[in-house]
N, C-alpha and C positions, 0 to 999 in steps of 0.2 A: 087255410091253404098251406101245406108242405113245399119249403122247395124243394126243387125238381134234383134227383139226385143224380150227379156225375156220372155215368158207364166209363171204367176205365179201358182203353182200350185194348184189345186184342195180340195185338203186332206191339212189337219193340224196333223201331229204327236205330241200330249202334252207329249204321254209317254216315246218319246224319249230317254229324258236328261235323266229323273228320272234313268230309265232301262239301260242305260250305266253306270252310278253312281255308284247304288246298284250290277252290274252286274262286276264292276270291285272290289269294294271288296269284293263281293263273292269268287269273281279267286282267291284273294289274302289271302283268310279266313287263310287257314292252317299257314303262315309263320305272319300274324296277332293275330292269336291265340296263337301259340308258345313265342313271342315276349311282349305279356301280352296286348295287345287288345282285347278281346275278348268282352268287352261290347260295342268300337264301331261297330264290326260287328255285332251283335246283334241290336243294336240301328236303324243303317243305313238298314239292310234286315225289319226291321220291320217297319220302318215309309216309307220307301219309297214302300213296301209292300202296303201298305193303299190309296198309295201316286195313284200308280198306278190300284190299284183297283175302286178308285175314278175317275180316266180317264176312266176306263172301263166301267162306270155307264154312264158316259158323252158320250162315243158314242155309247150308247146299245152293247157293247159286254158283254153279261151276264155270257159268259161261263169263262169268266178268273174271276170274281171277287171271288169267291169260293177258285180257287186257291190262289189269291192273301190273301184273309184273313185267309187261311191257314198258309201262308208263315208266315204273320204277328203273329201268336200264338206260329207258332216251334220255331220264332227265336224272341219273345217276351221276352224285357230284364225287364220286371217289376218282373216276378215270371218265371225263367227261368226254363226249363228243363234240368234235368242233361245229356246229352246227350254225348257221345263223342265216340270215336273209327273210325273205317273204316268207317261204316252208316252213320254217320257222316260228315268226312270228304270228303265221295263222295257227298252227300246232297247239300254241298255248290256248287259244281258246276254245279248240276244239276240245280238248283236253279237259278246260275246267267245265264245259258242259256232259263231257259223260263222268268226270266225277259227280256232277249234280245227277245224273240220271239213274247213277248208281246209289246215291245216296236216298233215292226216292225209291228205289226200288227192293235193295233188300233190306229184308225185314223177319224178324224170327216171330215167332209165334210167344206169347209172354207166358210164364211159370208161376 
């Protein structure tokens, strides 16, 4: 008997990593923010924001990059928004689930 040989997969997910990253300290924002983080969650939703909009461009999904360079302006740490309360602190995890959804979803075709 041979083992069974590996099929490598098809699809390449780049946005993966990114979107788990960002997507874990989004979950974590509120007791980061409490704790006196708040500019690296700020820092991490915005570069990784970009990070992932730029995979979006790499495999024509057009309809996240809008979102994503959204993401990238709310939670832009150069001239932040005063933003905080409830809206807020629901935002971040709304947030770090469409980076998960994004990261599940585009995918290039592999070379």
């Amino acid at each position: 008997m041979s083992p069974k040989q590996r099929v490598p997969s098809t699809y390449q997910r780049n946005a993966l990593a990114p979107s788990l990253v960002a997507a874990a300290i989004l979950f974590l924002a509120p007791l980061l923010v409490q704790a006196g983080w708040a500019p690296l969650v700020l820092f991490v939703a915005s570069i990784f924001g970009l990070i992932i909009a730029w995979f979006a461009v790499q495999a024509r999904h057009w309809w996240w990059v809008p979102i994503f360079v959204a993401v990238a302006v709310l939670w832009n740490p150069v001239m932040p928004f005063p933003f905080s309360g409830v809206v807020w602190e629901i935002a971040q995890p709304v947030a770090a689930v469409v980076f998960l959804a994004a990261g599940a979803t585009i995918k290039v075709i592999r070379k």
